[in-house]
N, C-alpha and C positions, 0 to 999 in steps of 0.2 A: 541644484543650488546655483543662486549667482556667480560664473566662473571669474570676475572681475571682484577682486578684496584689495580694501586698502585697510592695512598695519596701522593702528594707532596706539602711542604709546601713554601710559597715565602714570609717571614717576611721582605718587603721590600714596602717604602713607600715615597723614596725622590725622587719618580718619580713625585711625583705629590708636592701641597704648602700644602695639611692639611696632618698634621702630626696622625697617631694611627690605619693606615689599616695594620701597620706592627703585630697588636695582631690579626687579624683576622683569620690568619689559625688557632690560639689553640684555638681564640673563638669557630670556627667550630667543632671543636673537641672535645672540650669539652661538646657541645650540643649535643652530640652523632651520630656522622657521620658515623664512623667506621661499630659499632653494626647495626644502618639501613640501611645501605649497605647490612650486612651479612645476615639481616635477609629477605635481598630480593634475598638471593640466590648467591650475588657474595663474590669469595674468595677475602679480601682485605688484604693489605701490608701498613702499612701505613712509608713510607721513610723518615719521619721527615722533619724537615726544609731543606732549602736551609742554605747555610751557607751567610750571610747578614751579613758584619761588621760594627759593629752600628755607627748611624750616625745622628747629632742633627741638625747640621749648614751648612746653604746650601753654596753648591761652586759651581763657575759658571765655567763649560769647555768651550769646544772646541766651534766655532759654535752658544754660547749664551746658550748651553745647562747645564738646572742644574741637578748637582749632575752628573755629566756624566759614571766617571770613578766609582763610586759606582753602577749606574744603570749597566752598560754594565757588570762587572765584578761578578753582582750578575744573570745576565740573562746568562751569557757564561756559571756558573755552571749549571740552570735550564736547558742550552738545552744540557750540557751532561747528564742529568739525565733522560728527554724524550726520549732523545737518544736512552738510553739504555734500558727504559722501553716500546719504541715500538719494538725496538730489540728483546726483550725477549717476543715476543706476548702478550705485558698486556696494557690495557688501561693507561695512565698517568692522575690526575684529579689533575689538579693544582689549590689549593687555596691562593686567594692573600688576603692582597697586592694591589699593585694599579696593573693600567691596561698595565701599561710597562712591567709586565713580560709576556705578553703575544707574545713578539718579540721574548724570549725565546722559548716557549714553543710551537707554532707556525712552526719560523726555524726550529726546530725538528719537527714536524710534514711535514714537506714540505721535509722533507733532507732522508724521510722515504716513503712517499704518493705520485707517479707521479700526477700529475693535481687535488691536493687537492685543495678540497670545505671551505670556510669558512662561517659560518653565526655569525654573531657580532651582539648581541644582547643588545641595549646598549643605553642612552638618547642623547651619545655624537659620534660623528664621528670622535672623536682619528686620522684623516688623516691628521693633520696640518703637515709639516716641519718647519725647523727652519729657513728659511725664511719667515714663514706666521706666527708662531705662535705667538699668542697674550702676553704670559707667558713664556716661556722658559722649560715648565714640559712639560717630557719626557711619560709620561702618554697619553698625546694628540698626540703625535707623533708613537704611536705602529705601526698603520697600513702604515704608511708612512717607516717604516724602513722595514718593512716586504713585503714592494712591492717595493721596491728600490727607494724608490721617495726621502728619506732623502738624507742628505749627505753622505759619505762612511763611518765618523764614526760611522754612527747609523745604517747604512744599511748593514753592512759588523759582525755586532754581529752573532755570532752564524754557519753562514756561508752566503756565498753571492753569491753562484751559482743558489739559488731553491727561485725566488722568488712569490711571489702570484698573479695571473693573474687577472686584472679588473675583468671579466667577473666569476669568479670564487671567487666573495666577492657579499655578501646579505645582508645587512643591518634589522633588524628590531627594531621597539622604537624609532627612532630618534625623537629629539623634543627641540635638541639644537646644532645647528652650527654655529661654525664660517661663515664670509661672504665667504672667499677662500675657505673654506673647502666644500659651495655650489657649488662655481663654479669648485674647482678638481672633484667632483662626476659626475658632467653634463657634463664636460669636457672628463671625461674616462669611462661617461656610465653604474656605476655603479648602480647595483640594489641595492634601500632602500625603503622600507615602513615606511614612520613613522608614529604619532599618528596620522595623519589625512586621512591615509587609513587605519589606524585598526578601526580607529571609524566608516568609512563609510561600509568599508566590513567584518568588524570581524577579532577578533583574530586567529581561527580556518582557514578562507578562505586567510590570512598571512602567516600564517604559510607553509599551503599546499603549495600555491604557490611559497613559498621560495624553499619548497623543490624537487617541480617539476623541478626549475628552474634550480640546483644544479644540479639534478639526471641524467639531458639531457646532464650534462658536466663531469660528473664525478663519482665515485663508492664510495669516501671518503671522509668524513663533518669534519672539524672540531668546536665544538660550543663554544664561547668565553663571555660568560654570567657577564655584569656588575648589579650588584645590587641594581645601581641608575635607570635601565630602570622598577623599581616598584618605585609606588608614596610615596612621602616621610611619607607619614599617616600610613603608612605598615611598608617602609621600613627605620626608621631616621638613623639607623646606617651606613651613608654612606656621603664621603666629597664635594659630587657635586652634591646637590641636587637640584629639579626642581619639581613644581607642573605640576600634568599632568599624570600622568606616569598611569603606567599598573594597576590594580588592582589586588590580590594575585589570584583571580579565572581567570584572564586572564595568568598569568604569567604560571600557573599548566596548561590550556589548554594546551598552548604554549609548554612547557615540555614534555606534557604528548603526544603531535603526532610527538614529535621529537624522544620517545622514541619507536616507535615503527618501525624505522630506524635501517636497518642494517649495516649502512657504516658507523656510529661514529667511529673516531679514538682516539679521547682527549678533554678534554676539561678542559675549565678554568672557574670558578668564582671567581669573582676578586671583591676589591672595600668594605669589609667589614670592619667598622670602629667602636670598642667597645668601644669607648672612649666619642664618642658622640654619642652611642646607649641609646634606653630605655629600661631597663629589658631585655635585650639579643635578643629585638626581632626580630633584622636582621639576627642578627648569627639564630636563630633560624629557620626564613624565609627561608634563602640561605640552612641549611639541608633538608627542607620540599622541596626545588624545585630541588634539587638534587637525592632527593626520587625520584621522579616523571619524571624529566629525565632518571632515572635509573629503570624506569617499576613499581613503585608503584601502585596497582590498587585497588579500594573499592570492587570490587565482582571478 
């Protein structure tokens, strides 16, 4: 993996209804991201926040979308910031925040990567539009803007020539969707594993196969890691939560054969909420599996 990452922060959280994943990058940070990074050998940069103009009360845009013109115009900065951090040969490792900035950080990834790989690693399928969604948060609609399936407001953030090919999205964790969001996956053929094929076949034999899958279409992954696809016993610090979920030695397997993957190009972990954490233990969890993504080994 690229030993050069630059830290970028996305304090932005009116993509989604619970308010407090916007403290989640400095929670990360504060847990000591930076130093075990270094100490695993890579040179880091850490870029500070996004610029986020803060925002209490939600307003409904275009389309039924809330918070519109705050979400788009806090993801337009994030994807010149990828931009330019895959420009300059460096890993980007974006911490959220909810999961809408991943339309950011993504777009830049795709506007950089011919026939980039995603794996979305995640309890929720983020592919509603805003004709299906249940809610109006812009958080459930990421991958729907990132494959052109929203409308042009949503889909055209960032840039709107490099979009994400079905067959070139992998799902793993699922274990909550929408009714439409079942029927767009079966509809476009998309690969997902959820929990009821990791419990049949294993974490390890998900994994692999995500990545087989990827490798036969492409050279370049990007991994988009939400914090809810760990069970909320692990993980409370997170605003969408769902019994079920991964267990912390599933989650570190998980990590730990992604990392030894040479075509990662960025990545996101998104979804951390210290506001309704216990004793920092999310923020903590998300440094420990970012360790681990990033080549941490016991021997």
């Amino acid at each position: 993996m690229n030993k050069n990452i630059n830290i970028i922060g996305m304090p932005l959280d009116m993509g989604a209804s619970i308010r407090g994943a916007r403290l989640g990058p400095d929670a990360i940070r504060l847990t000591g991201l930076k130093k075990a990074l270094e100490d695993l050998d890579y040179r880091v940069e850490d870029l500070g926040n996004v610029e986020v103009n803060p925002s209490y009360e939600e307003k409904i845009g275009p389309n039924n979308l809330k918070n519109f013109e705050l979400v788009r115009n806090s993801n337009e900065k994030l994807f010149s910031l990828v931009d330019k951090t895959i420009k300059d040969k460096k890993l980007p490792l974006v911490l959220g925040g909810d999961h809408s900035l991943a339309i950011g950080s993504i777009k830049a990834a795709l506007n950089n990567f011919e026939n980039l790989g995603v794996i979305w690693i995640d309890t929720h399928g983020d592919i509603n539009t805003e004709k299906i969604s249940p809610s109006g948060n812009i958080h459930g609609m990421s991958l729907a803007a990132i494959m052109g399936y929203a409308c042009e407001e949503l889909s055209s953030i960032g840039q709107d020539k490099n979009f994400l090919e079905a067959e070139n999205l992998v799902y793993i964790g699922l274990r909550d969707l929408d009714r439409e969001e079942r029927m767009l996956l079966k509809e476009k053929n998309i690969k997902a594993f959820s929990l009821q094929e990791i419990d049949e076949y294993s974490i390890g034999k998900v994994t692999r196969d995500a990545l087989n899958y990827l490798k036969k279409k492409t050279e370049n992954i990007h991994i988009s890691l939400d914090i809810d696809v760990v069970d909320p016993l692990f993980a409370p610090g997170t605003g969408t939560r769902k019994n079920g979920g991964l267990s912390p030695r599933e989650i570190f397997l998980l990590t730990e054969i992604i990392s030894k993957e040479k075509g990662i190009t960025s990545v996101d972990l998104v979804e951390v909420n210290p506001l309704i954490d216990e004793k920092n233990k999310t923020a903590q969890l998300a440094v420990d599996i970012l360790k681990s993504l990033f080549g941490e080994k016991l021997l």
